[in-house]
N, C-alpha and C positions, 0 to 999 in steps of 0.2 A: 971194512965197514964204511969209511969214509969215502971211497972212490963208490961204491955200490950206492951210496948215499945221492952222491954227484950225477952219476947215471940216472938213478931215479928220477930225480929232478930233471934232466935233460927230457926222458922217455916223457914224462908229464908235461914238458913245454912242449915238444912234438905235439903230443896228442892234440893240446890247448887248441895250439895252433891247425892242426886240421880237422876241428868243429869249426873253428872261426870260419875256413875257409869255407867248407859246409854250409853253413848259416848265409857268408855271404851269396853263394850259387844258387841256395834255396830262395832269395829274394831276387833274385832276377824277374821271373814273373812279375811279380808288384813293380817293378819300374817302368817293365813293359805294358804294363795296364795302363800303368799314370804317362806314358809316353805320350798318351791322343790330350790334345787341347781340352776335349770337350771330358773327359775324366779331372785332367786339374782344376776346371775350371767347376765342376762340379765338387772336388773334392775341398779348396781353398776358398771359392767365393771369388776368386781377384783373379783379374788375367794384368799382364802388360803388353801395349799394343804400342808397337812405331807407328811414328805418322808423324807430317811436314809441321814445321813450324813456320811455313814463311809464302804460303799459297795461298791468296787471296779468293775466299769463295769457298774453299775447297776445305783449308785447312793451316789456321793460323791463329797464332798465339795473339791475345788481345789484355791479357793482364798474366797476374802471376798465377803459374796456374792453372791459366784459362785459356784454352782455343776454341774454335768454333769453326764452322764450314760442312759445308755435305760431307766430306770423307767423316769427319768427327761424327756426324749423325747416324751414319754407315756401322762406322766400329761401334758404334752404343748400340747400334739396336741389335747390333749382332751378339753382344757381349751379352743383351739383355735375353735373348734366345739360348745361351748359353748358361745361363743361369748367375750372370757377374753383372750388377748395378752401375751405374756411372762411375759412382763414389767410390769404385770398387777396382776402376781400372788408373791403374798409373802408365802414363804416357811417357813414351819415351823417342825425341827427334833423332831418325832415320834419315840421315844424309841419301841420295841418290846411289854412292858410291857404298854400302853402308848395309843396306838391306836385307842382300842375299847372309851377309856373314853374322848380321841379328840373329835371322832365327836359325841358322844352321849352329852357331856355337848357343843356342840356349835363352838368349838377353833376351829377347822378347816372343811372345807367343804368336801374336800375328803380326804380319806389316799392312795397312791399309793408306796407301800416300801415293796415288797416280802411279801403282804399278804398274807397268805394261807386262801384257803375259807373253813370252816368246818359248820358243823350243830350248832355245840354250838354257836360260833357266828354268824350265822343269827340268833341267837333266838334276839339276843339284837343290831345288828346291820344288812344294808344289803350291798349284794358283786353284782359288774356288773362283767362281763368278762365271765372267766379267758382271760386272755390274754398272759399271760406266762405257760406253765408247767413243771414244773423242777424235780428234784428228789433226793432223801436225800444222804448225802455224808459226808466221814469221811476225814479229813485235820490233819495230823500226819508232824514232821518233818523229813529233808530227810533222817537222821539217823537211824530212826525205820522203823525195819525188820516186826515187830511180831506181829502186827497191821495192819489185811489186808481187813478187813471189820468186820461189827458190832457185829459178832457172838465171835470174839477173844477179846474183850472191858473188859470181867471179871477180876476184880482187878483191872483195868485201872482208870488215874482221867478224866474225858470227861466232858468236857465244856459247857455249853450253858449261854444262856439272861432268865430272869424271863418270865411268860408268855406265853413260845414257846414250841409248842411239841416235837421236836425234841428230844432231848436227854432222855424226858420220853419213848419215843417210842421204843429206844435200849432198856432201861433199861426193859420195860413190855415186848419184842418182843423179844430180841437178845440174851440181857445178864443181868441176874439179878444181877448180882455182880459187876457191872455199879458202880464208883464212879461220882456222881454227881456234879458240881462245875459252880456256877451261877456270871458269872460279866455282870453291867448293859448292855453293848454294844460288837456287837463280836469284834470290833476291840481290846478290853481289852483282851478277848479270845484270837486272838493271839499274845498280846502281854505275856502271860501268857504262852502261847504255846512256846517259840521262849525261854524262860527264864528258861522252863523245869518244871513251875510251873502246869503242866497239860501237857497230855499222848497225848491227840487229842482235836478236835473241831467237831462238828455234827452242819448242817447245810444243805441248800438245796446248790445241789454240783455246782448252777451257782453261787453263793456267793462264795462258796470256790476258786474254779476254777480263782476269779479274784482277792485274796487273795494270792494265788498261783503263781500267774501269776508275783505279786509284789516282791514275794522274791524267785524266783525259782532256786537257789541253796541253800535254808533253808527248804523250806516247798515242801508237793508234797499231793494232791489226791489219797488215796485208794480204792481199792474194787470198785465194781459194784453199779451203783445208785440204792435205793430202795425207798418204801414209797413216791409215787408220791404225790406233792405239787401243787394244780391248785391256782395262782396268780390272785386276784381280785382284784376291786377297791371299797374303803371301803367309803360308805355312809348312812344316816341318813335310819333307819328300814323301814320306812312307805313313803318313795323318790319316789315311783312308776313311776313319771315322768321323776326325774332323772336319775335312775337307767335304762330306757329304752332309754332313750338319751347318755347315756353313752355307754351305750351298743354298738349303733350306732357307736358309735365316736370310737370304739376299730376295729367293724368290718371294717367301710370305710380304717382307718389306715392300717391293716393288706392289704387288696383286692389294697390298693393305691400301696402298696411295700415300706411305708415307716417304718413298724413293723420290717422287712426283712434288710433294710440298716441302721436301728439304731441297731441291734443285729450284723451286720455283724463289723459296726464301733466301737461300744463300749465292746461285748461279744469274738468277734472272735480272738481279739488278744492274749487272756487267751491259746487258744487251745480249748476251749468248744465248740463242735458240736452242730450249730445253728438248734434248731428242726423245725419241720413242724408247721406252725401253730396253735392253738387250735381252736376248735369250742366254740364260745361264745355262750352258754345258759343257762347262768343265768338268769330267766326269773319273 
């Protein structure tokens, strides 16, 4: 009676245990539904969005709390297309280096912070947009002559963030004698800049421009933009749904005029020539 007993109870945790399993398989679906942006974002209210803390114009912390800049006005109005309020979204600072592994382990739902869209990353992540296009630019201070775009960089120390093309791009395209020099955020660049600890900064030249803008009897913009930079918004590989609702939500902005009076408000005080719009087909 006693071993029969035992048994019983054994046969009974089996079972238990392969409902459970059951149960969990049967919600597979519901995860896959709530996998697209625009489902959690409808189901919760709130999304969390990366984006720069330290980009002048674009996208930068001004109190506790508080950032501001075109990309900030970008992710709101997108969020608000999506069905999630300002008040709704918590921000989360996305290093350079940082990005791609946000949203692919989950931490944040979009990236919006001077993406650039490349091949390599859509293999492991996907872009809606562009919605910005900028172009690469060299940030020297106002003292230096002999630095006038990326072809005169040899021997020089040139700046960048881990991650970013930029500065490899001189060095494979312009100037092979490129001295390379990596700090985590560009604002460390030009504090490195401004200290003589580094020759320049390489960068797309609407970052520069509002860097510029902050110290403009220190720093100044050289040479001609080159290496055009198409700006996307960074979401989960397989989003299909999101990615084309996003999509939406960049074009309505742009055709509304409000793409147009957040660049004129936040970009135009730098001096930077507000472009023409981009065609979004990221498709």
């Amino acid at each position: 009676m006693r071993r029969s007993g035992r048994l019983g109870l054994r046969a009974a945790a089996i079972a238990a245990l392969a409902v459970a399993l059951v149960a969990g398989c049967g919600s597979a679906p519901e995860e896959t539904r709530d996998a697209s942006v625009v489902n959690r974002a409808a189901k919760t209210k709130k999304l969390t969005i990366g984006i720069a803390y330290d980009q002048p114009g674009l996208s930068e912390r001004v109190g506790e709390g508080k950032i501001e800049g075109f990309d900030v006005d970008v992710a709101e109005y997108v969020a608000r297309e999506l069905g999630v309020q300002a008040d709704n979204i918590t921000w989360k600072e996305s290093r350079a280096g940082e990005r791609e592994k946000a949203i692919m382990d989950g931490s944040v739902d979009l990236v919006v912070t001077t993406f650039s869209i490349t091949e390599d990353r859509k293999t492991r992540i996907a872009f809606a947009g562009p919605y910005f296009i900028a172009g690469q630019g060299l940030l020297v201070r106002m003292t230096t002559n002999d630095i006038t775009g990326p072809e005169s960089l040899n021997g020089k120390k040139l700046c960048t963030v881990p991650n970013t093309t930029s500065a490899q791009t001189i060095k494979d395209r312009f100037a092979k004698g490129t001295q390379l020099v990596e700090y985590f955020r560009y604002s460390e660049c030009i504090s490195a800049l401004l200290l003589g600890n580094v020759d320049a900064v390489t960068t797309d030249d609407v970052i520069l421009a509002g860097y510029a803008a902050q110290n403009p009897e220190l720093l100044k913009v050289v040479g001609k933009p080159f290496n055009p930079e198409r700006y996307g918004i960074g979401l989960a590989k397989d989003d299909v749904s999101g990615k084309g609702k996003v999509n939406s939500a960049i074009e309505k902005m742009i055709s509304s005029g409000e793409w147009k009076k957040s660049l004129d408000k936040h970009v135009g005080p730098s001096g930077y020539p507000v472009p023409t719009p981009p065609e979004v087909n990221e498709r």
